[in-house]
Backbone and ligand atoms as CSV (ligand in chain L), in Angstrom:
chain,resi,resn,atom,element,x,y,z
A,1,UNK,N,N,-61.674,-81.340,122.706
A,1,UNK,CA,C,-60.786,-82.427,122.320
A,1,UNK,C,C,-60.952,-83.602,123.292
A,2,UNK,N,N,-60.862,-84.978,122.643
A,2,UNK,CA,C,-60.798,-85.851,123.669
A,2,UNK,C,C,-60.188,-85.999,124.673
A,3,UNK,N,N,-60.627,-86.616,125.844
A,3,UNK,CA,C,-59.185,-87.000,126.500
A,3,UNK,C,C,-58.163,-88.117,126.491
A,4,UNK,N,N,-59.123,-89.115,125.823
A,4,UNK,CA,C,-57.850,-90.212,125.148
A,4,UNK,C,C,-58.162,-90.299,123.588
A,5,UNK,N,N,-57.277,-90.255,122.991
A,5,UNK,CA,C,-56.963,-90.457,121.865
A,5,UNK,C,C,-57.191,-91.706,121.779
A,6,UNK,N,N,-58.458,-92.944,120.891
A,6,UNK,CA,C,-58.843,-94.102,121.042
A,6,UNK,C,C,-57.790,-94.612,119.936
A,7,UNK,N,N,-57.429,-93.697,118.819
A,7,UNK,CA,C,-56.028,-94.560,117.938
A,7,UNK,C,C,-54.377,-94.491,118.581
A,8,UNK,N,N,-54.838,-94.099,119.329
A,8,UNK,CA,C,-53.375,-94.457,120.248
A,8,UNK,C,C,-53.085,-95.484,121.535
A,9,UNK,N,N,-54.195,-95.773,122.020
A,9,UNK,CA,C,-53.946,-96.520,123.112
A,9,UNK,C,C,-53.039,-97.944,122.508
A,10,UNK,N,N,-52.248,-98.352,123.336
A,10,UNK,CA,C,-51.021,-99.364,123.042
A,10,UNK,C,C,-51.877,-100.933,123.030
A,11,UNK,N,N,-51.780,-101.306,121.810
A,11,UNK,CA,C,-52.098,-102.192,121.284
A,11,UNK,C,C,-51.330,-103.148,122.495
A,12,UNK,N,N,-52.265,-104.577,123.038
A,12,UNK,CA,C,-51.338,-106.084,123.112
A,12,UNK,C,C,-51.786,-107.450,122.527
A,13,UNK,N,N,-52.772,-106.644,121.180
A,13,UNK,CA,C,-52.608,-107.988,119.946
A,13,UNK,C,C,-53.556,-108.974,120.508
A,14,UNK,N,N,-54.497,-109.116,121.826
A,14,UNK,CA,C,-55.680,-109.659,122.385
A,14,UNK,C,C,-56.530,-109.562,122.437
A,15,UNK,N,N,-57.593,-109.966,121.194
A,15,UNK,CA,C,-58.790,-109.237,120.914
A,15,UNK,C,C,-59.709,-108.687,122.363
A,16,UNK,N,N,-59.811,-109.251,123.226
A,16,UNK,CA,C,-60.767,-108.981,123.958
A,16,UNK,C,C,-60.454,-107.872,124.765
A,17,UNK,N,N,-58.648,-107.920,124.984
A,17,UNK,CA,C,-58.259,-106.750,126.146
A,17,UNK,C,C,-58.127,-105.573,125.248
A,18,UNK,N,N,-57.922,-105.528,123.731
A,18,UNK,CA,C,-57.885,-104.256,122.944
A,18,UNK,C,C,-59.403,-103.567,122.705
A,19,UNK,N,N,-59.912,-104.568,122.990
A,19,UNK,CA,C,-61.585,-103.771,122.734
A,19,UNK,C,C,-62.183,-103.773,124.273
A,20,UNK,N,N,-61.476,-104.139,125.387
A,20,UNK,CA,C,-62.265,-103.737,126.534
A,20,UNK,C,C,-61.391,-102.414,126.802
A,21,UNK,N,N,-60.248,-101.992,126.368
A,21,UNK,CA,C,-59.473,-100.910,126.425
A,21,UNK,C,C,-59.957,-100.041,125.788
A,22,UNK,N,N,-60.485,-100.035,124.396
A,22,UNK,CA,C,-61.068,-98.894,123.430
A,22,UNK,C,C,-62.254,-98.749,124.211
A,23,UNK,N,N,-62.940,-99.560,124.423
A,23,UNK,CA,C,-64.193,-98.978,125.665
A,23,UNK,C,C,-64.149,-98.035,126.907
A,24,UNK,N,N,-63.158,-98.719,127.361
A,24,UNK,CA,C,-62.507,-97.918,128.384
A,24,UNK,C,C,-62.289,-96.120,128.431
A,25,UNK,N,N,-61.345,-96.191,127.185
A,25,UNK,CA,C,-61.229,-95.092,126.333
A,25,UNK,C,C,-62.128,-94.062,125.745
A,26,UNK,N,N,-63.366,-95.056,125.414
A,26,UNK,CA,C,-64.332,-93.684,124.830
A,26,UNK,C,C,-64.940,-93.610,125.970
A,27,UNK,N,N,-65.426,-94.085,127.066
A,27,UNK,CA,C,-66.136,-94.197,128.517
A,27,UNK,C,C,-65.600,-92.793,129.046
A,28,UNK,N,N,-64.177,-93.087,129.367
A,28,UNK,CA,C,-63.807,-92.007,130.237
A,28,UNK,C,C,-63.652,-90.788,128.710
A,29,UNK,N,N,-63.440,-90.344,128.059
A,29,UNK,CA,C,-64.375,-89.328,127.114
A,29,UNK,C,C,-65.465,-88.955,127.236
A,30,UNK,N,N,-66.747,-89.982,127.213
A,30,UNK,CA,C,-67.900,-89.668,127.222
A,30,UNK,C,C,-68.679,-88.694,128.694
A,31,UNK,N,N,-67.594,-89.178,129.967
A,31,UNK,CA,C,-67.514,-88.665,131.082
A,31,UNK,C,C,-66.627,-87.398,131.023
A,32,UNK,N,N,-65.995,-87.331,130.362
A,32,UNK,CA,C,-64.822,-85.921,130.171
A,32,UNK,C,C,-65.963,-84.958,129.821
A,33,UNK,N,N,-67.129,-85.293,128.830
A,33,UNK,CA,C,-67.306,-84.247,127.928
A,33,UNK,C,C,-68.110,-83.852,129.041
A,34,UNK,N,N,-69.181,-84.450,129.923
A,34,UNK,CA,C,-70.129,-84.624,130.843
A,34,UNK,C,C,-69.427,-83.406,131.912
A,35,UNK,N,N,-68.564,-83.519,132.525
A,35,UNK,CA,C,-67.532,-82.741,133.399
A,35,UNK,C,C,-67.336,-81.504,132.556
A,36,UNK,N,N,-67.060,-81.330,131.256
A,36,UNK,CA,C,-66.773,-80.287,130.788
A,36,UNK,C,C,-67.720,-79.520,131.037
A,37,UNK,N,N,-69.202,-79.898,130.930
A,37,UNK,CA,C,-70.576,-79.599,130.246
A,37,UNK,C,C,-71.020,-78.747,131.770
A,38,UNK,N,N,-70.674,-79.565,132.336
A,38,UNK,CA,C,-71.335,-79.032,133.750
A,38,UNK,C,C,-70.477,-78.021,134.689
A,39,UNK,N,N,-68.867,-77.914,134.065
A,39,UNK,CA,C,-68.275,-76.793,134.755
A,39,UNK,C,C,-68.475,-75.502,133.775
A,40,UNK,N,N,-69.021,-75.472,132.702
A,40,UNK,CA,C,-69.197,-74.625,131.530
A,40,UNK,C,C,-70.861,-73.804,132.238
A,41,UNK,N,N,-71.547,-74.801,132.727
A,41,UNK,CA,C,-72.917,-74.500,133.330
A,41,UNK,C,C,-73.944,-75.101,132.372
A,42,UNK,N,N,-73.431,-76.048,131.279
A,42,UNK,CA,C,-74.302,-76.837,130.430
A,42,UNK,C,C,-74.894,-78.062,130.465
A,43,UNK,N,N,-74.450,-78.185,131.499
A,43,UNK,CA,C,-74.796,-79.845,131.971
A,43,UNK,C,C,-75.063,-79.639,133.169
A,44,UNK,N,N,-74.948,-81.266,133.768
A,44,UNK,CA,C,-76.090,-81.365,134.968
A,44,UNK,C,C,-75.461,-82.854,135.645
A,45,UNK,N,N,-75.240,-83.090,136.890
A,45,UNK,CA,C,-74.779,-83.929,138.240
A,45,UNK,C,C,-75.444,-85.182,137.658
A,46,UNK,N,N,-76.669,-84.787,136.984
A,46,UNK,CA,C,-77.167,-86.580,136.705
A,46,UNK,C,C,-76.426,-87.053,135.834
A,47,UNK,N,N,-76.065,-86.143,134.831
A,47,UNK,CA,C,-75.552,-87.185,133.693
A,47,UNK,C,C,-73.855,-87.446,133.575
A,48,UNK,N,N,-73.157,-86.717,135.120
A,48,UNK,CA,C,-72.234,-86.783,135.231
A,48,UNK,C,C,-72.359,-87.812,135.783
A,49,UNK,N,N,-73.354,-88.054,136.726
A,49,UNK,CA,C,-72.939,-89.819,137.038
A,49,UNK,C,C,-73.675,-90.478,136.705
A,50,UNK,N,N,-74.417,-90.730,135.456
A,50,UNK,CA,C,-74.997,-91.735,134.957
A,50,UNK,C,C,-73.410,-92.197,134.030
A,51,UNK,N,N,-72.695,-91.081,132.918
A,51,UNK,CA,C,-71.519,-91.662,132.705
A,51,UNK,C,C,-70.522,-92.066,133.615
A,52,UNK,N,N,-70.897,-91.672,135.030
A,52,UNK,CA,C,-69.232,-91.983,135.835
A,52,UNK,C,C,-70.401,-93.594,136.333
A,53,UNK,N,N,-71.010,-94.508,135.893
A,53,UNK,CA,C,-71.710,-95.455,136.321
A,53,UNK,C,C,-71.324,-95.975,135.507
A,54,UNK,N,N,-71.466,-96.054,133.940
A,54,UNK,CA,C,-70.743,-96.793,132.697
A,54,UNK,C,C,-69.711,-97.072,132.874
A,55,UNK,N,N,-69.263,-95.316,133.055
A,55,UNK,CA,C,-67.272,-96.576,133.194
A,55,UNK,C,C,-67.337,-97.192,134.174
A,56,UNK,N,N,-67.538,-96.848,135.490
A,56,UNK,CA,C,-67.372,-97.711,136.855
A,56,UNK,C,C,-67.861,-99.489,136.140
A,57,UNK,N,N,-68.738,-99.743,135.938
A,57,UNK,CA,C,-69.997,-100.803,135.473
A,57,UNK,C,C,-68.581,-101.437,134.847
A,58,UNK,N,N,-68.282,-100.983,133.347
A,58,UNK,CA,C,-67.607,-101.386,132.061
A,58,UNK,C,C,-65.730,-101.433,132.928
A,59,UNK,N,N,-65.124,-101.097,133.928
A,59,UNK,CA,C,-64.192,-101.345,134.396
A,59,UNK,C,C,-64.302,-102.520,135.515
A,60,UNK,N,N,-65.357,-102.537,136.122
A,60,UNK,CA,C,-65.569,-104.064,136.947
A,60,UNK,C,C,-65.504,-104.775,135.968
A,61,UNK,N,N,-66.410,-104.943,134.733
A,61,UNK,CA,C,-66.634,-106.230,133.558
A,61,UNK,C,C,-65.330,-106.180,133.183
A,62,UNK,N,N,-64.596,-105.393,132.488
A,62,UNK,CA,C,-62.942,-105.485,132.040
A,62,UNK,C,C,-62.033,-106.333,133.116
A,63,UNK,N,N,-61.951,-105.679,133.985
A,63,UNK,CA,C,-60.928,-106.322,135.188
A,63,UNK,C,C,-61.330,-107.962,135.537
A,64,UNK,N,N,-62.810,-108.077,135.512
A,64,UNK,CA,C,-63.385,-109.251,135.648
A,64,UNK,C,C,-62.893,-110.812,134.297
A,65,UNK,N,N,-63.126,-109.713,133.486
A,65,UNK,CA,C,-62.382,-110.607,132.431
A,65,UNK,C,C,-61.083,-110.652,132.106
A,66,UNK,N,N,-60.095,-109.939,132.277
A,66,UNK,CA,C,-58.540,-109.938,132.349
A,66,UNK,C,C,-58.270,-110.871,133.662
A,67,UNK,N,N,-59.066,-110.525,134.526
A,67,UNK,CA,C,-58.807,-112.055,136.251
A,67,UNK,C,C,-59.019,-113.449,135.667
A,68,UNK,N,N,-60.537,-113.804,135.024
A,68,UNK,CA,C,-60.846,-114.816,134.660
A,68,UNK,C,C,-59.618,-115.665,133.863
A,69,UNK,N,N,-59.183,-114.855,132.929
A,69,UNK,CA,C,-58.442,-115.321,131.933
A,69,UNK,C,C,-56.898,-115.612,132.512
A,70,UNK,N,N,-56.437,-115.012,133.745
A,70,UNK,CA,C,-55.414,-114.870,134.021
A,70,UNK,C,C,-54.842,-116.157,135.125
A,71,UNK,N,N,-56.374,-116.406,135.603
A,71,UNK,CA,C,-56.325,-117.400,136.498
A,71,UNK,C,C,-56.861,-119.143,135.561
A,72,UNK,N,N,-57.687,-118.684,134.461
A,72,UNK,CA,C,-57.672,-120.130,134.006
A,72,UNK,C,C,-56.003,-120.665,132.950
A,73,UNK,N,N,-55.686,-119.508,132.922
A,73,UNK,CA,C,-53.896,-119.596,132.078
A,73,UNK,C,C,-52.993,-120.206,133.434
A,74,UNK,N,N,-53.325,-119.837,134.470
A,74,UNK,CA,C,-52.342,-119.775,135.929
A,74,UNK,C,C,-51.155,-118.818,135.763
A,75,UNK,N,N,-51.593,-117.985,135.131
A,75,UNK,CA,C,-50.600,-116.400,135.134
A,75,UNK,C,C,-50.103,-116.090,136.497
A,76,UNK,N,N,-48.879,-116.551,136.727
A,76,UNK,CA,C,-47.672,-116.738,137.710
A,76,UNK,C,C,-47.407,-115.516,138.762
A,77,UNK,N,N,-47.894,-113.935,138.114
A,77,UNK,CA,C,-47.650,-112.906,138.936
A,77,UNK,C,C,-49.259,-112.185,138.647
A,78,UNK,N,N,-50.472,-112.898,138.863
A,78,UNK,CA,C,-51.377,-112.377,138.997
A,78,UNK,C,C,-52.405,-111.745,140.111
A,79,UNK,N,N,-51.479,-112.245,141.209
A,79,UNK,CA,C,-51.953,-111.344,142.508
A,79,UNK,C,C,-51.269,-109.954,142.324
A,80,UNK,N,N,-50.265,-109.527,141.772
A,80,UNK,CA,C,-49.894,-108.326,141.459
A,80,UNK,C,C,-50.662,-107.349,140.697
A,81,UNK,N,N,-50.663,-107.927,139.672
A,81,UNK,CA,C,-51.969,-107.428,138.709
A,81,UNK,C,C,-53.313,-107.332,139.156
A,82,UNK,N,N,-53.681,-108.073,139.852
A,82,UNK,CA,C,-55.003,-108.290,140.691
A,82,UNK,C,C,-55.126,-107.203,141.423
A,83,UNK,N,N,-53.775,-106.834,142.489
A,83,UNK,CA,C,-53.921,-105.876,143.277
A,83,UNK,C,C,-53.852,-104.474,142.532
A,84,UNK,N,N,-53.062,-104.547,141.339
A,84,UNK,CA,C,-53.073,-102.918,140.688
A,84,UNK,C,C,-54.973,-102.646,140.198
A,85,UNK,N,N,-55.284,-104.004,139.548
A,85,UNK,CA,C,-57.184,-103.588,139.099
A,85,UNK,C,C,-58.076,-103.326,140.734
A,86,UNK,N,N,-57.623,-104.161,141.863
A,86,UNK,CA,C,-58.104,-103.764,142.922
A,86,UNK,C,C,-57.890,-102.446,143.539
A,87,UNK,N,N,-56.611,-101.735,143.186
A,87,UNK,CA,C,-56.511,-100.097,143.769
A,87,UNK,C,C,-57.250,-99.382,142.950
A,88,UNK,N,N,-57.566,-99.380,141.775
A,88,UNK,CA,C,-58.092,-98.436,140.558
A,88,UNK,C,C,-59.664,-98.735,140.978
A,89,UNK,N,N,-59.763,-100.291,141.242
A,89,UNK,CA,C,-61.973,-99.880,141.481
A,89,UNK,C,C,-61.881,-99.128,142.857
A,90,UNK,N,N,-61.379,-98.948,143.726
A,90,UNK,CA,C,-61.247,-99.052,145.289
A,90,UNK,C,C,-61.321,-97.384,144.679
A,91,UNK,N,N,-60.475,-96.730,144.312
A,91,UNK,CA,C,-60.166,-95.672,143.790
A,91,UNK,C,C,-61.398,-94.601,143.210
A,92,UNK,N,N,-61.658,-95.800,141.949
A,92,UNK,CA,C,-62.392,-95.443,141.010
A,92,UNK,C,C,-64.141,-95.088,142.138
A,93,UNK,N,N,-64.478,-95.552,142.868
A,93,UNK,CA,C,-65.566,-96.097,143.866
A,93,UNK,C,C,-65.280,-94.702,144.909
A,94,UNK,N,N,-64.250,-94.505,145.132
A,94,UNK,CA,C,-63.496,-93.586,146.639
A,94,UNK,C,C,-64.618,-92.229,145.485
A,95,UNK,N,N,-63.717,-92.075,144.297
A,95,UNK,CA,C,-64.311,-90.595,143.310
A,95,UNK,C,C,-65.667,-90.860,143.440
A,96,UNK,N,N,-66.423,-91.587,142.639
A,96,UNK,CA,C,-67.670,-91.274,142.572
A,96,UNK,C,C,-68.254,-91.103,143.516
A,97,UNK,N,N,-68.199,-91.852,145.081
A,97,UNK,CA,C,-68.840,-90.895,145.974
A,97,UNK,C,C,-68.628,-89.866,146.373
A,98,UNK,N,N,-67.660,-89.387,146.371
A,98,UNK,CA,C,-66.905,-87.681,146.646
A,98,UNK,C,C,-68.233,-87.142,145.769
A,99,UNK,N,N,-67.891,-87.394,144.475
A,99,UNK,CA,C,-69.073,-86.626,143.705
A,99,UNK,C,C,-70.144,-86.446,144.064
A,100,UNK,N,N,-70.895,-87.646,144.032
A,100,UNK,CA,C,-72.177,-87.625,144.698
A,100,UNK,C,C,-72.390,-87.294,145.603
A,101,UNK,N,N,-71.711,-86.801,146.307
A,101,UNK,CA,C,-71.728,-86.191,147.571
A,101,UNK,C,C,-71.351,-84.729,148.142
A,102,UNK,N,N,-70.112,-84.017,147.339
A,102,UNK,CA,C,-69.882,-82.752,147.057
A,102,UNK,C,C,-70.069,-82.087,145.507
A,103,UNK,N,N,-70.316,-82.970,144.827
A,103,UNK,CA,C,-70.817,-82.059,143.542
A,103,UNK,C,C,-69.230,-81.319,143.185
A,104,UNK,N,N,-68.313,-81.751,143.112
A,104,UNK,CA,C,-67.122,-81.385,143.001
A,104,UNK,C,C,-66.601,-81.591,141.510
A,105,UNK,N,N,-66.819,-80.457,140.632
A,105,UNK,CA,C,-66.636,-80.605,139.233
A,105,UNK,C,C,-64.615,-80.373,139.109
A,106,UNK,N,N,-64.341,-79.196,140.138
A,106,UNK,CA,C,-62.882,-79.362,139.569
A,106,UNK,C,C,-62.132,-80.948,139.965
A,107,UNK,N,N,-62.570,-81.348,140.892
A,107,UNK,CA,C,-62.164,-82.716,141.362
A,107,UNK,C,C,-62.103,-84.014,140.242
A,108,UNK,N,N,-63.515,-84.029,140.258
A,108,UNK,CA,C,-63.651,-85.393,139.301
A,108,UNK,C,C,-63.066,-84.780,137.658
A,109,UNK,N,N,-63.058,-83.470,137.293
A,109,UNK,CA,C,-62.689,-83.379,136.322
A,109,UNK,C,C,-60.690,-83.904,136.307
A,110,UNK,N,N,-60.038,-83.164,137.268
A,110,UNK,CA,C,-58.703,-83.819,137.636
A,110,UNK,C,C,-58.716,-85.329,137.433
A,111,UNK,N,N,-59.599,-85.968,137.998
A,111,UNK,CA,C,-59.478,-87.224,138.107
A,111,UNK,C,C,-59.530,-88.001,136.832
A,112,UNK,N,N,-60.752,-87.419,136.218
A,112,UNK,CA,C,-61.246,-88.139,134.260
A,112,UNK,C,C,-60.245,-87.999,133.843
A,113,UNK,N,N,-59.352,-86.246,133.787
A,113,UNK,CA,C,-58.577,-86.212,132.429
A,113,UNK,C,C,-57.397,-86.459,132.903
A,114,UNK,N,N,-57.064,-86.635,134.191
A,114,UNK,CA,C,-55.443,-86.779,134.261
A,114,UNK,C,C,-55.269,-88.242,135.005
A,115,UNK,N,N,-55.783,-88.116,136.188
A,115,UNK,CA,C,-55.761,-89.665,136.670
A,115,UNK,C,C,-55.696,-91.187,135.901
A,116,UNK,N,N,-57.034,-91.223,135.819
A,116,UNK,CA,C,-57.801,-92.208,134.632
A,116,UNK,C,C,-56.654,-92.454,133.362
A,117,UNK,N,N,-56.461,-91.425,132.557
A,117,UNK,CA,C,-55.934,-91.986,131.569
A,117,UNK,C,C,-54.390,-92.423,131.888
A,118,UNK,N,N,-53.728,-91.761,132.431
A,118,UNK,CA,C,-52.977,-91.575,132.667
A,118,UNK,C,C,-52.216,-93.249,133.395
A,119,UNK,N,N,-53.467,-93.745,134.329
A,119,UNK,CA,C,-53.715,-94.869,134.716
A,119,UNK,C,C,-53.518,-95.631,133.690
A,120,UNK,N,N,-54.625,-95.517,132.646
A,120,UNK,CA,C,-54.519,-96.714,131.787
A,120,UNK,C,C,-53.663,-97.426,130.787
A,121,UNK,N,N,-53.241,-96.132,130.388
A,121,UNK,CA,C,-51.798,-95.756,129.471
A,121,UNK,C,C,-50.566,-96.841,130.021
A,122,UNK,N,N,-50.813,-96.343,131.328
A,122,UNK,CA,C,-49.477,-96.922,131.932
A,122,UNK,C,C,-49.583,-98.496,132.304
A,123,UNK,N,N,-51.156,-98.741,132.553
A,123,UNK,CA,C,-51.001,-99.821,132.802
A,123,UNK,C,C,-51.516,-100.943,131.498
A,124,UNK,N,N,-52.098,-100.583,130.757
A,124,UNK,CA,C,-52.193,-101.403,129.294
A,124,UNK,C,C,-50.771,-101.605,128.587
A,125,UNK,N,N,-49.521,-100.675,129.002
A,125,UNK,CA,C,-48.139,-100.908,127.983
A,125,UNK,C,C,-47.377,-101.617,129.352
A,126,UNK,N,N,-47.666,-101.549,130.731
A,126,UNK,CA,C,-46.436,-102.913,131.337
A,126,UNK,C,C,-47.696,-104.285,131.459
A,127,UNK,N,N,-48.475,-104.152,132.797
A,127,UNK,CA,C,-49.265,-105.146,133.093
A,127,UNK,C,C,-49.869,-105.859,132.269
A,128,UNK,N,N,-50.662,-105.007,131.299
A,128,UNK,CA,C,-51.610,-106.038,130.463
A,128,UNK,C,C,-50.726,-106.568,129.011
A,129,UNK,N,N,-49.710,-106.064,129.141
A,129,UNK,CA,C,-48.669,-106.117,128.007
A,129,UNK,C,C,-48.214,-107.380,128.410
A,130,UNK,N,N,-47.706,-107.645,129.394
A,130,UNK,CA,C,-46.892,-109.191,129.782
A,130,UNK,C,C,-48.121,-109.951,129.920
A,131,UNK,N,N,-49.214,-109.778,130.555
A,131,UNK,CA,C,-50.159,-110.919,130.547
A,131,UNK,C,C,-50.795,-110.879,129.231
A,132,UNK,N,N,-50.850,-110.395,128.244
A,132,UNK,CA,C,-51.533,-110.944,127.184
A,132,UNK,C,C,-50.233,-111.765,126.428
A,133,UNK,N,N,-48.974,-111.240,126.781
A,133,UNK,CA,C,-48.251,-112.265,125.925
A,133,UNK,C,C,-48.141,-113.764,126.562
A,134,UNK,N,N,-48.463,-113.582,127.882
A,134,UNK,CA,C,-48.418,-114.812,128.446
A,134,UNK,C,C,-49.498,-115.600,127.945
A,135,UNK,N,N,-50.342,-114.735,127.726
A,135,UNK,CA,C,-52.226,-115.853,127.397
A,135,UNK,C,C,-51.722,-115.923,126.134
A,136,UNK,N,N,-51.063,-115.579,125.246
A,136,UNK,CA,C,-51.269,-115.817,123.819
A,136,UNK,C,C,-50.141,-117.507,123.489
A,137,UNK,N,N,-49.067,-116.655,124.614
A,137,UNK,CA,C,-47.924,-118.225,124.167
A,137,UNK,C,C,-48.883,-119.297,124.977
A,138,UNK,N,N,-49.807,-119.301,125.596
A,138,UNK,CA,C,-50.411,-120.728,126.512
A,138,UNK,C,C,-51.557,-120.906,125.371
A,139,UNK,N,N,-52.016,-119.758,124.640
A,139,UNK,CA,C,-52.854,-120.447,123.688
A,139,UNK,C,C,-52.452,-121.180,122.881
A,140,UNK,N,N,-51.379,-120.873,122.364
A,140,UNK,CA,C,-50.554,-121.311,120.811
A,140,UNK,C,C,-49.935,-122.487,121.591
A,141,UNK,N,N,-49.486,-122.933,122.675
A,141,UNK,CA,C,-48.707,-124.045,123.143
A,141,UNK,C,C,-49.453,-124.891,123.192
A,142,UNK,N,N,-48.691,-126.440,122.357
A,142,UNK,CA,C,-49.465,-127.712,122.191
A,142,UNK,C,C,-49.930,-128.443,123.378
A,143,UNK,N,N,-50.796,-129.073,123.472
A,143,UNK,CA,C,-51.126,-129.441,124.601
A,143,UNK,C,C,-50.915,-130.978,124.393
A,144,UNK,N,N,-50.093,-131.179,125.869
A,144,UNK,CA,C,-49.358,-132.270,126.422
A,144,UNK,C,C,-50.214,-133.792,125.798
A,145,UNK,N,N,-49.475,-134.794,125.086
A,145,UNK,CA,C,-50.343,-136.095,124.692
A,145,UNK,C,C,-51.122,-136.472,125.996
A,146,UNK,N,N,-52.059,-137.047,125.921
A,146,UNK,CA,C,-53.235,-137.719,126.692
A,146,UNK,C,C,-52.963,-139.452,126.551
A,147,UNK,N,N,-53.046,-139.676,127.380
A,147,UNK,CA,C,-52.818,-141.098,127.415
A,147,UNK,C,C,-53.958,-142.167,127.023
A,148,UNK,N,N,-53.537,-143.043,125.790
A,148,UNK,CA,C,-54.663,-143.561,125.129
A,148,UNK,C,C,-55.216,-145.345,125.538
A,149,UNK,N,N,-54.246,-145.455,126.683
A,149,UNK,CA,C,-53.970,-146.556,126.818
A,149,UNK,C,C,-55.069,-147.114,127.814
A,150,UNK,N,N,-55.876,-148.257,127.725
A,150,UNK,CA,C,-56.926,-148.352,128.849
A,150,UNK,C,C,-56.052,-149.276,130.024
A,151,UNK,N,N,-56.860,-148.891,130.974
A,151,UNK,CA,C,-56.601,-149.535,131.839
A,151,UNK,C,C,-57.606,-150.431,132.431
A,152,UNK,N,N,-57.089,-151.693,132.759
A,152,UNK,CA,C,-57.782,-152.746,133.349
A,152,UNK,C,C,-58.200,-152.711,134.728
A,153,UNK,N,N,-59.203,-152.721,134.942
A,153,UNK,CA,C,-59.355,-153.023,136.782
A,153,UNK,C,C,-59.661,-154.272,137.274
A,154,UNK,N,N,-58.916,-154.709,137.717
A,154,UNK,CA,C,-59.048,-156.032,138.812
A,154,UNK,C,C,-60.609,-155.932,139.181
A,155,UNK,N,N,-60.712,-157.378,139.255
A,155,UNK,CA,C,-62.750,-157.503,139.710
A,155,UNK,C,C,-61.895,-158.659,141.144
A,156,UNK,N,N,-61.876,-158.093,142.375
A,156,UNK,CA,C,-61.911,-158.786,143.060
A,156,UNK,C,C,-60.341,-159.368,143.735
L,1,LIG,FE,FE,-55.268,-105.147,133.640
């Protein structure tokens, strides 16, 4: 069975953060099954971290683009948010070398199926929940008249 259910993760109506989330989602799956495979004795350390490289890879690009967007909006409490995507790579970075380094299947498996999602769940329904409503009302809000009026400059 999976470990995230990809029709459940909590919608916030932003095309880009609902499909860097469903990525997210089948990533850490595709790494679940990898962990399964290799505590079963069917798999193998490479391809546990060639998938724990995807998600790592595909969670820098996500976070990278939820910052971008957060800072060209001027999203008001985004050093907060900044710092929750900064504990999760810091985190996310701390696991994969453990791995690569002790070959520790009950570990990183704890980490895929309970950590990780568990993480994301929580933080796609508060954090990314208020900042996408914030990017959506700054999209839809009219933007301020521009002044059409020329101005003359003095020669001298
Ligand atoms: Fe986020």
């Amino acid at each position: 069975m999976a470990i995230v259910d990809l029709e459940t993760i909590p919608e916030v109506n932003l095309a880009f953060m609902d499909s860097d989330h469903r990525e997210e989602g089948r990533l850490i799956n595709a790494l679940g099954e990898a962990v399964v495979a290799l505590r079963e004795g069917r798999g193998s350390p490479g391809d546990v971290q060639k998938r724990f490289a995807a998600l790592d890879a595909h969670t820098h690009a996500h976070f990278a683009r939820e910052e971008a967007a957060m800072e060209r909006a001027g999203f008001p409490p985004y050093p907060v948010h900044k710092a929750e995507h900064d504990h999760v790579v810091a985190e996310m970075v701390y696991e994969g070398r453990w791995f690569a380094e002790h070959r520790d299947a009950e570990r990183l498996w704890a980490y895929v199926s309970q950590a990780v999602p568990t993480w994301l769940v929580g933080h796609v329904e508060s954090m990314d929940l208020v900042t996408a409503r914030f990017l959506a009302a700054r999209a839809t809000r009219p933007r301020p008249a521009t002044a059409t009026r020329r101005v003359r400059l003095s020669r001298g």
